[in-house]
Biopython code that builds the backbone (N, CA, C, O; Angstrom):
import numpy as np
from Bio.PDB.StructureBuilder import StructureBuilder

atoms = [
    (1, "UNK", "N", (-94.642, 84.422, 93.419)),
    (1, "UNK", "CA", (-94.223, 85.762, 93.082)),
    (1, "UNK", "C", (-92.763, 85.809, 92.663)),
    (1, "UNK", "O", (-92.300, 86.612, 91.853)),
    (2, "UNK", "N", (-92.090, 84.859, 93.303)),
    (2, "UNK", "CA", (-90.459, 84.694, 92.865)),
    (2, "UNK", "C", (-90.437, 84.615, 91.241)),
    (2, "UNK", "O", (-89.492, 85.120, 90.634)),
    (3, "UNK", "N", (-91.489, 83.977, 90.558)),
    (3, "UNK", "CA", (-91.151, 83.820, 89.211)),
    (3, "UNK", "C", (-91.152, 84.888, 88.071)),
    (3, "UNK", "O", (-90.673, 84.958, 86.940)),
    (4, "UNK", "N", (-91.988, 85.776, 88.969)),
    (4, "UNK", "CA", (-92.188, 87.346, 88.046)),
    (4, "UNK", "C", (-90.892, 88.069, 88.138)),
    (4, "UNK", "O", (-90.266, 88.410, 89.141)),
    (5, "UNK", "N", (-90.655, 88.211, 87.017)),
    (5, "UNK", "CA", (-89.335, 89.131, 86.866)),
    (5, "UNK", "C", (-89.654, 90.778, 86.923)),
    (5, "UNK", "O", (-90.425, 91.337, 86.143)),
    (6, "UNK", "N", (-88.924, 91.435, 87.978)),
    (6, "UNK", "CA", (-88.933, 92.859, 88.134)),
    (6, "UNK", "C", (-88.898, 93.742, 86.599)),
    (6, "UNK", "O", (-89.687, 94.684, 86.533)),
    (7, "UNK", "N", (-88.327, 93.565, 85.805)),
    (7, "UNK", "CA", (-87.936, 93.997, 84.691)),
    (7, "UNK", "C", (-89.680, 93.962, 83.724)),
    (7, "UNK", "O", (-90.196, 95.032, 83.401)),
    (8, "UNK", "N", (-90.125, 93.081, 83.508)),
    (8, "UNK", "CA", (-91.143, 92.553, 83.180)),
    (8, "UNK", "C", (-92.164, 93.708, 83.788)),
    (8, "UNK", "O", (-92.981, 94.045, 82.932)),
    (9, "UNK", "N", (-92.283, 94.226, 84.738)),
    (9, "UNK", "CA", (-93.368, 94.973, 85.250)),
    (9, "UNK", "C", (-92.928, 96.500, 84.872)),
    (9, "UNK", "O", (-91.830, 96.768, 85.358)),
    (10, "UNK", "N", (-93.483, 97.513, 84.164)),
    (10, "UNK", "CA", (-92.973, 98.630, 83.894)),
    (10, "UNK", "C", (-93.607, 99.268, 84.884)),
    (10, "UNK", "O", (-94.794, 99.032, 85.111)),
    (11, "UNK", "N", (-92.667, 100.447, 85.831)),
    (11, "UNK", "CA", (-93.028, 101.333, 86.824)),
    (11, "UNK", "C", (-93.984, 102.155, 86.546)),
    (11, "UNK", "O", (-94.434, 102.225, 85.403)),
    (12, "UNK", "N", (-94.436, 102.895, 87.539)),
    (12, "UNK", "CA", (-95.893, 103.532, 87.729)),
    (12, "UNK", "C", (-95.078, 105.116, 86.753)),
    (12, "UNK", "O", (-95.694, 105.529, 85.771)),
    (13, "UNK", "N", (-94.250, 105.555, 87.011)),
    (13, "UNK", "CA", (-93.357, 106.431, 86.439)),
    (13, "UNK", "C", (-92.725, 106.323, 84.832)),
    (13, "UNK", "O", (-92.390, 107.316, 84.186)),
    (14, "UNK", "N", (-92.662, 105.307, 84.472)),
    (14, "UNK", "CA", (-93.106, 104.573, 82.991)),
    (14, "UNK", "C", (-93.785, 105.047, 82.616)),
    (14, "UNK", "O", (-93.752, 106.097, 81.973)),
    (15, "UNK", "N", (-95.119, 104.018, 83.086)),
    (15, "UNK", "CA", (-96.698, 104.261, 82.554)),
    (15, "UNK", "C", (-96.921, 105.908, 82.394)),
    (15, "UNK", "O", (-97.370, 106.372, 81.346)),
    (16, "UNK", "N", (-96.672, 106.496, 83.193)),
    (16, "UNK", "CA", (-96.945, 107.870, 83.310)),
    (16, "UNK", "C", (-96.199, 108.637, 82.246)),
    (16, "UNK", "O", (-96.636, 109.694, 81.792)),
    (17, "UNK", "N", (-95.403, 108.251, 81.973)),
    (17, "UNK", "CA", (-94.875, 108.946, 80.987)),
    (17, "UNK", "C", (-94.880, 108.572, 79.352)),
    (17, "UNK", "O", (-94.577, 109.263, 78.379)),
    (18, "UNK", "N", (-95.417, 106.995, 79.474)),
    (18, "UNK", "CA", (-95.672, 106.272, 78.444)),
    (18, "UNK", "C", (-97.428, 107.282, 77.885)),
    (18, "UNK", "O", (-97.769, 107.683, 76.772)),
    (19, "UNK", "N", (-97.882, 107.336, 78.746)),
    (19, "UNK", "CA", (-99.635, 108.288, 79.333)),
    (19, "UNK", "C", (-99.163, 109.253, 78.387)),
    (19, "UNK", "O", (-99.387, 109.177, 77.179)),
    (20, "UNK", "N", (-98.444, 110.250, 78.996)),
    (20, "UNK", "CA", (-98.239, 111.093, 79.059)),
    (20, "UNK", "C", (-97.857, 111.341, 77.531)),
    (20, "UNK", "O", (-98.780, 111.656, 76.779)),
    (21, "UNK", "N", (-97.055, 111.269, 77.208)),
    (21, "UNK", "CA", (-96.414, 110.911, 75.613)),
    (21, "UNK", "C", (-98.016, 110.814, 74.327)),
    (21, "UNK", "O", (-98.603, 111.428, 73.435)),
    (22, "UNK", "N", (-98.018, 109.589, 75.120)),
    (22, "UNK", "CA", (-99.853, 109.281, 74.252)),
    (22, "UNK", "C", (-100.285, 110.401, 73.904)),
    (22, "UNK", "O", (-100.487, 110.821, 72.764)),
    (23, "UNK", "N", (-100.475, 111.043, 75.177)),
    (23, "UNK", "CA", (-101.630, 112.269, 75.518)),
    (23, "UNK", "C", (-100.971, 113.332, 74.658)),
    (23, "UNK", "O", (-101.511, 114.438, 74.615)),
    (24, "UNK", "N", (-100.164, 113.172, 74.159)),
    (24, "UNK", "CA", (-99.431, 114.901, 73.821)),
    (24, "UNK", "C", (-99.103, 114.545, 72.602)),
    (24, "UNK", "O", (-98.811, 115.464, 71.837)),
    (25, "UNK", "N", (-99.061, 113.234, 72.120)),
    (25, "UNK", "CA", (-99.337, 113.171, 70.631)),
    (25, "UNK", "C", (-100.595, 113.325, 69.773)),
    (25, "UNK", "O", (-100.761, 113.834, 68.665)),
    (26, "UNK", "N", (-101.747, 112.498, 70.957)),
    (26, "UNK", "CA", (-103.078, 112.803, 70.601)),
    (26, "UNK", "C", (-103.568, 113.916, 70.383)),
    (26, "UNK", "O", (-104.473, 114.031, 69.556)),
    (27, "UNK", "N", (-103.045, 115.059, 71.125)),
    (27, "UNK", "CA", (-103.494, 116.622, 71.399)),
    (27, "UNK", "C", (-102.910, 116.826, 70.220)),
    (27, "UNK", "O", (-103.759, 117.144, 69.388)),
    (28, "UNK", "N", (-101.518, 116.770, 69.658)),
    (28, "UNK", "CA", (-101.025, 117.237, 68.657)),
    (28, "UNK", "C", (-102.046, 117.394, 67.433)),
    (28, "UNK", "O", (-102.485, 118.406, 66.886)),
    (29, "UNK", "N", (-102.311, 115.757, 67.152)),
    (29, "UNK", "CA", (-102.702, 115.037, 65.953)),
    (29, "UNK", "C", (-103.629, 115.773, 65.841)),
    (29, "UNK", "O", (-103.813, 116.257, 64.724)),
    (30, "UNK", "N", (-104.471, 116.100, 66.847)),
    (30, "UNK", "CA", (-105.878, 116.936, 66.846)),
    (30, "UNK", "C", (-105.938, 117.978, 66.795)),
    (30, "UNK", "O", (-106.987, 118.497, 66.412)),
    (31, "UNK", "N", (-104.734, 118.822, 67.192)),
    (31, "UNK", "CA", (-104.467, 120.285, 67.226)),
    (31, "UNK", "C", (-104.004, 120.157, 64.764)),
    (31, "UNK", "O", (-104.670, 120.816, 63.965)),
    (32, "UNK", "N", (-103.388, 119.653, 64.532)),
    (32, "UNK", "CA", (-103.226, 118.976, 63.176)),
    (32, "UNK", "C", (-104.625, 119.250, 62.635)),
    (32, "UNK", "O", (-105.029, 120.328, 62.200)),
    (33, "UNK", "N", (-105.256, 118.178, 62.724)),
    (33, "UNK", "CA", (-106.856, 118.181, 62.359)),
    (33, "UNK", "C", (-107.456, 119.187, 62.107)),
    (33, "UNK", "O", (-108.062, 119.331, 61.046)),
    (34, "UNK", "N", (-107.389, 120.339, 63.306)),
    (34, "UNK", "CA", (-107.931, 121.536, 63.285)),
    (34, "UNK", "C", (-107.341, 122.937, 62.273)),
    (34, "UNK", "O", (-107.853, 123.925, 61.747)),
    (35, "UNK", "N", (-106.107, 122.393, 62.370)),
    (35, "UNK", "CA", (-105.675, 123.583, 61.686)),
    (35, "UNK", "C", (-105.885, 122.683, 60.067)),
    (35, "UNK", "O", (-105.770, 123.470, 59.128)),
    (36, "UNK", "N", (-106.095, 121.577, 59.734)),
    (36, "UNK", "CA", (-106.590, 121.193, 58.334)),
    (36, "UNK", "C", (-108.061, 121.815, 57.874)),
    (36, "UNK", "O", (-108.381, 122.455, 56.872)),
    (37, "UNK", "N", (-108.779, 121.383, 58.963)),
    (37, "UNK", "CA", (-109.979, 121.766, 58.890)),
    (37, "UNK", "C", (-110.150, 123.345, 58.397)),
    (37, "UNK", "O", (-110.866, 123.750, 57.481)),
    (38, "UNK", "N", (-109.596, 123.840, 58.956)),
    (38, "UNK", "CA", (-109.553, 125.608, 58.722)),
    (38, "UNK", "C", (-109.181, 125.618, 57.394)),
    (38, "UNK", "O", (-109.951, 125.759, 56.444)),
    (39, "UNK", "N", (-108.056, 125.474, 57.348)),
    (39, "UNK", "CA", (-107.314, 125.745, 55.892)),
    (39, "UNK", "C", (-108.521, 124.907, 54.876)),
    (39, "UNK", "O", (-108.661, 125.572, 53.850)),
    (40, "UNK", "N", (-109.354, 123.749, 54.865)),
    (40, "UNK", "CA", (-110.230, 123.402, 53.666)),
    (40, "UNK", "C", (-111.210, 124.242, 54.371)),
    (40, "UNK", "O", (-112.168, 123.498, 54.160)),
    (41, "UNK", "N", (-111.613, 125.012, 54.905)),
    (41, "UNK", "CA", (-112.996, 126.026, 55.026)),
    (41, "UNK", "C", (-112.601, 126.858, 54.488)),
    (41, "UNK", "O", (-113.448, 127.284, 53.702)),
    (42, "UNK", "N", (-111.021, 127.793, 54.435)),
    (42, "UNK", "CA", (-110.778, 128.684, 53.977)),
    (42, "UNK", "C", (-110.536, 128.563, 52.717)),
    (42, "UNK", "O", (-110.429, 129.656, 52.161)),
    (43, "UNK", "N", (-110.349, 127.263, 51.743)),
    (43, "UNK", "CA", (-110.283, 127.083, 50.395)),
    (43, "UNK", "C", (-111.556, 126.898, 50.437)),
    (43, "UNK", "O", (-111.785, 127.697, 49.529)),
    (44, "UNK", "N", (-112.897, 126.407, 50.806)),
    (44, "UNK", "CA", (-114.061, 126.293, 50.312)),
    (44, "UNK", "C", (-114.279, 127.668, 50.175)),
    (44, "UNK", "O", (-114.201, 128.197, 49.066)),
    (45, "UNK", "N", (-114.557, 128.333, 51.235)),
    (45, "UNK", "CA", (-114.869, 129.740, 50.553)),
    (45, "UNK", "C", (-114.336, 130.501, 49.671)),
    (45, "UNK", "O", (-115.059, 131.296, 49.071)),
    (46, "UNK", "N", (-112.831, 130.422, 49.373)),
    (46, "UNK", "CA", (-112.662, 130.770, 47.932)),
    (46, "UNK", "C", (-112.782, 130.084, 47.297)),
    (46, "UNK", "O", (-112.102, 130.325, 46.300)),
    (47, "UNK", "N", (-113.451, 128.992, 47.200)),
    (47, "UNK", "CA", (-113.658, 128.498, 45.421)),
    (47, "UNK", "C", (-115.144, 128.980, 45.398)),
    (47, "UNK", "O", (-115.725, 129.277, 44.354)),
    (48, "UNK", "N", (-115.787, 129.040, 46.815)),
    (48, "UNK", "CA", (-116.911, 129.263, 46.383)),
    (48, "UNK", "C", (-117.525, 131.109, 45.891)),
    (48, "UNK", "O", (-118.590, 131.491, 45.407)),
    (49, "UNK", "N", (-116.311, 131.835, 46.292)),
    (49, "UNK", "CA", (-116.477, 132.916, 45.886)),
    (49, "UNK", "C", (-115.959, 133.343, 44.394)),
    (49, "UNK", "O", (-116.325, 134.284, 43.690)),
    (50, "UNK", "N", (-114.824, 132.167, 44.119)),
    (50, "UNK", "CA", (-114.904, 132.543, 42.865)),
    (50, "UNK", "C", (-116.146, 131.731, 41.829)),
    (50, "UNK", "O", (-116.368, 132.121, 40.683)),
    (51, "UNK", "N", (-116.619, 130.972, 42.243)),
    (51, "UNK", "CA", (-117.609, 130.238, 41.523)),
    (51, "UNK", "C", (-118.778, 131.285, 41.263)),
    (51, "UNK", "O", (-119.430, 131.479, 40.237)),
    (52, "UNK", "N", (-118.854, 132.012, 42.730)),
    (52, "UNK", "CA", (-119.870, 132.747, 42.240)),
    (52, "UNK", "C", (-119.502, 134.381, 41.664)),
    (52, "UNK", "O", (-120.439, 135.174, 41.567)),
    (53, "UNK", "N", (-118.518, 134.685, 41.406)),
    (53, "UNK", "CA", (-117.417, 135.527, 40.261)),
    (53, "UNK", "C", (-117.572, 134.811, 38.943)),
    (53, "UNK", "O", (-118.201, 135.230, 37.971)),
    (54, "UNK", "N", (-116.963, 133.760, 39.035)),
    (54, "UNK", "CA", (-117.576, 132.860, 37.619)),
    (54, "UNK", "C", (-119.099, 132.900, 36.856)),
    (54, "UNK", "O", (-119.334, 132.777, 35.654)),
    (55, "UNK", "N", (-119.645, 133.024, 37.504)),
    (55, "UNK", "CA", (-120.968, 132.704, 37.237)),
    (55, "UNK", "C", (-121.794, 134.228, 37.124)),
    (55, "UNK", "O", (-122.928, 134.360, 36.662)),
    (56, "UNK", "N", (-121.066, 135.158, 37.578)),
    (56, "UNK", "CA", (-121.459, 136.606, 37.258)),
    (56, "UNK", "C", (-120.717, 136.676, 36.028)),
    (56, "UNK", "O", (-121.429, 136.959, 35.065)),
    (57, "UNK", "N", (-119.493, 136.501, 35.772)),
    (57, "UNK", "CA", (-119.133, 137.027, 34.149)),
    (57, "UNK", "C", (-119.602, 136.055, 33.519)),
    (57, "UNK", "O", (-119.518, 136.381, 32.334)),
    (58, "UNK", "N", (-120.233, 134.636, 33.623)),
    (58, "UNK", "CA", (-120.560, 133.623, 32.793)),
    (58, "UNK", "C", (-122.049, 135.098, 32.456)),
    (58, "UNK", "O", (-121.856, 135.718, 31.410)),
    (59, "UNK", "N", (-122.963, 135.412, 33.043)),
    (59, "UNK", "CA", (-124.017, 136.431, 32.947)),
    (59, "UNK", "C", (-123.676, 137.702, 32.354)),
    (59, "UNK", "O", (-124.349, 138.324, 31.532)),
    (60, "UNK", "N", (-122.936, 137.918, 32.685)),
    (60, "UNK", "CA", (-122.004, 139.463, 31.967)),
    (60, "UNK", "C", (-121.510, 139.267, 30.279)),
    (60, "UNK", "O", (-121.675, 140.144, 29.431)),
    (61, "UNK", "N", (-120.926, 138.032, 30.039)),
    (61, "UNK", "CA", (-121.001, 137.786, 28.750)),
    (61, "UNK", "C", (-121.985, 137.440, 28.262)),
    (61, "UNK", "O", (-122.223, 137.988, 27.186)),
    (62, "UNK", "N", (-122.991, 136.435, 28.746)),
    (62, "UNK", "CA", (-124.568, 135.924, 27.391)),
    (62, "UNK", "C", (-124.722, 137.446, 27.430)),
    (62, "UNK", "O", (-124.500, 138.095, 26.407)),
    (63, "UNK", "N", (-125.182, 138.182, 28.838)),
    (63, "UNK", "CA", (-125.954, 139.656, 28.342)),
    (63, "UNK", "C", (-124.892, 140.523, 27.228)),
    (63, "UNK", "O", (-125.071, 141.632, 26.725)),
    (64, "UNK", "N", (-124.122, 139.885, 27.117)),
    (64, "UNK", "CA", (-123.211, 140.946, 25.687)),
    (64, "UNK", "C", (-123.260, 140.101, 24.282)),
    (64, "UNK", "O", (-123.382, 140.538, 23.138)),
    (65, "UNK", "N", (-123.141, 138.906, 24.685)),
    (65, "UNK", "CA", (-123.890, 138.088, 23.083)),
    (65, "UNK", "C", (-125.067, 138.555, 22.543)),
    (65, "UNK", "O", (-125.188, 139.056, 21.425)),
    (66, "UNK", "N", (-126.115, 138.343, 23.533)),
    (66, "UNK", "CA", (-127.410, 138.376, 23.343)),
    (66, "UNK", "C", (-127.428, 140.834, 22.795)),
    (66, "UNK", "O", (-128.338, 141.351, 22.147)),
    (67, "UNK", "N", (-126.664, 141.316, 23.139)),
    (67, "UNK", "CA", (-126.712, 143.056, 22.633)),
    (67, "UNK", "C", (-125.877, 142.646, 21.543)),
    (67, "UNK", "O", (-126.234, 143.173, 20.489)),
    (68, "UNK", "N", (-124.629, 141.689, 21.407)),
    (68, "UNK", "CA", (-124.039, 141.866, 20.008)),
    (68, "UNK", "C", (-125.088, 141.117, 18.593)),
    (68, "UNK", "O", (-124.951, 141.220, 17.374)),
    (69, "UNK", "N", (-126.200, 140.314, 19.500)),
    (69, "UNK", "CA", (-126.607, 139.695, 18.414)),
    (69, "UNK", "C", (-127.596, 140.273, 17.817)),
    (69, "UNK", "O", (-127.784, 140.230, 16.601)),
    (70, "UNK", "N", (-128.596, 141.101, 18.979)),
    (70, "UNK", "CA", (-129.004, 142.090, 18.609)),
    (70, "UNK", "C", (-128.687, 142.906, 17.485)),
    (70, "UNK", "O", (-129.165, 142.909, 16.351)),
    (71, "UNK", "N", (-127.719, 143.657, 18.054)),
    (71, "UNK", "CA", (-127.096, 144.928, 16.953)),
    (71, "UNK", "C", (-127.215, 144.426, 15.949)),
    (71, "UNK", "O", (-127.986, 144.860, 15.094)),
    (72, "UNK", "N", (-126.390, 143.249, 15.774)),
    (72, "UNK", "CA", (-125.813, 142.794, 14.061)),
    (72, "UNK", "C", (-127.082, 142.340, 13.612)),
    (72, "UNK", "O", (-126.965, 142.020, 12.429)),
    (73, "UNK", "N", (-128.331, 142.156, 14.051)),
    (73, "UNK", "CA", (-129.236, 141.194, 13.600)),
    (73, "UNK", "C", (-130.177, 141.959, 12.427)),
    (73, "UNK", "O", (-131.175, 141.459, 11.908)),
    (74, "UNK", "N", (-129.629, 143.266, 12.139)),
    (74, "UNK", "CA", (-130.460, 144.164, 11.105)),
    (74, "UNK", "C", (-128.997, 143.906, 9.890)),
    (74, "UNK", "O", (-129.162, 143.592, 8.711)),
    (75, "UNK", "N", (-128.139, 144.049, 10.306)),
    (75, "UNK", "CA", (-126.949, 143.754, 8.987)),
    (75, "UNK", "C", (-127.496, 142.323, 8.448)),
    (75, "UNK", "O", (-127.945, 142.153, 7.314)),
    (76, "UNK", "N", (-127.393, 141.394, 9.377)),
    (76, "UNK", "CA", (-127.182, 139.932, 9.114)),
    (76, "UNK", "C", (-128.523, 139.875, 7.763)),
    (76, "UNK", "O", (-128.462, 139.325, 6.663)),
    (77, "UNK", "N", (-129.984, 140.893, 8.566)),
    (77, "UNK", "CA", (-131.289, 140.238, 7.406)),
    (77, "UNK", "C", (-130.506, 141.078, 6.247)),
    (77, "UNK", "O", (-130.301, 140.429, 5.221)),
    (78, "UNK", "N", (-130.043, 142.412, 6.258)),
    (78, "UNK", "CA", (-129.917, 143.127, 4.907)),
    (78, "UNK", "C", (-128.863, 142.150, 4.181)),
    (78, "UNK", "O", (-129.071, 141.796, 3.020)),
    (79, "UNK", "N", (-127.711, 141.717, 4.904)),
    (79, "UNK", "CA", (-126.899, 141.149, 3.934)),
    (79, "UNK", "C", (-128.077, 139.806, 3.102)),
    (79, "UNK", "O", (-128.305, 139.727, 1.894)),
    (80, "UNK", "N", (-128.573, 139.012, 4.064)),
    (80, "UNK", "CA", (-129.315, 137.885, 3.509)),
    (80, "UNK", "C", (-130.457, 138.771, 2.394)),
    (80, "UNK", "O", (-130.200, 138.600, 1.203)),
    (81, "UNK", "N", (-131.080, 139.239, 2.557)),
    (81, "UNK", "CA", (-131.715, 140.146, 1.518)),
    (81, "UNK", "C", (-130.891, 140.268, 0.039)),
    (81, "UNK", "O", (-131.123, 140.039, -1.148)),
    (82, "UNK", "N", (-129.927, 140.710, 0.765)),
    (82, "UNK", "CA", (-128.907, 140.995, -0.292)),
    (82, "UNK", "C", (-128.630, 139.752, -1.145)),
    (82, "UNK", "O", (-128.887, 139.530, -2.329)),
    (83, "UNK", "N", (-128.168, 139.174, -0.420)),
    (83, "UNK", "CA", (-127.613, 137.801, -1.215)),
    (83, "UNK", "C", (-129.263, 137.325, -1.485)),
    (83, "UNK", "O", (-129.483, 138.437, -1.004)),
    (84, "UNK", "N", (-130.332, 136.875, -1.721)),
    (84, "UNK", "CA", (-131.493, 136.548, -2.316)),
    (84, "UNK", "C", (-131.175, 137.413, -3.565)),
    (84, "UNK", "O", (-131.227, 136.927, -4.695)),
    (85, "UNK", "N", (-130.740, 139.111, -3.257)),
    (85, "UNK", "CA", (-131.287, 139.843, -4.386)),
    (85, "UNK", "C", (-130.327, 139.477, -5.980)),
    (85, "UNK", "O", (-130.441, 139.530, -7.204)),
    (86, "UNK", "N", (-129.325, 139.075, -4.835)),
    (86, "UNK", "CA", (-128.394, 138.651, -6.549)),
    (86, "UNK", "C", (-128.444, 136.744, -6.880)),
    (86, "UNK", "O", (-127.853, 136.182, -7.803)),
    (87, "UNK", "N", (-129.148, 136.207, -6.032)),
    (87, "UNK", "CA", (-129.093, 135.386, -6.642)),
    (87, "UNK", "C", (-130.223, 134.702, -7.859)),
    (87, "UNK", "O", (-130.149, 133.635, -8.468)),
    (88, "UNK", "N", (-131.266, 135.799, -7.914)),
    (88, "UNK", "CA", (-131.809, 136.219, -8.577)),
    (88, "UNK", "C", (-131.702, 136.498, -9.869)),
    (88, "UNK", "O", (-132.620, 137.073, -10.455)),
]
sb = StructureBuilder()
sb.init_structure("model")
sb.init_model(0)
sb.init_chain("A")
sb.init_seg("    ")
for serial, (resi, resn, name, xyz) in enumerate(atoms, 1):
    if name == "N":
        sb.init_residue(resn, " ", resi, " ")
    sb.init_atom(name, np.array(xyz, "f"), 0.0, 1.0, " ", f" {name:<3s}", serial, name[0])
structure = sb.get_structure()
């Protein structure tokens, strides 16, 4: 036992605080984690609310192509009419 050096053995009051330290970085890191976690749930749901905003005016415009193409689609035959009639 003479050959073990006192220095060499770290006290129970060390360890405990060496513990201790651990423990309160770990909690941190994880308390970290959690508040990441939140913040990407709270960006998933806005992208996913604007995706589905996106995807209502992506619908809001075809249904206004599809009435503009409509409308014009009696000009478009008269002009083509037209142009047959003079090329005539």
């Amino acid at each position: 036992m003479k050959n073990i050096k006192q220095s060499k053995i770290p006290s129970l009051s060390s360890l405990t605080k060496t513990v201790k330290t651990v423990a309160d970085e770990a909690v941190s890191d994880v308390k970290d984690v959690v508040n990441a976690s939140r913040r990407l749930a709270t960006n998933v749901k806005g992208l996913q609310h604007a995706s589905r905003q996106a995807a209502s005016w992506e619908d809001a415009v075809q249904r206004d192509v599809q009435r503009w193409q409509s409308q014009a689609q009696p000009t478009i035959d008269k002009l083509k009419h037209d142009i047959e009639k003079l090329n005539k």
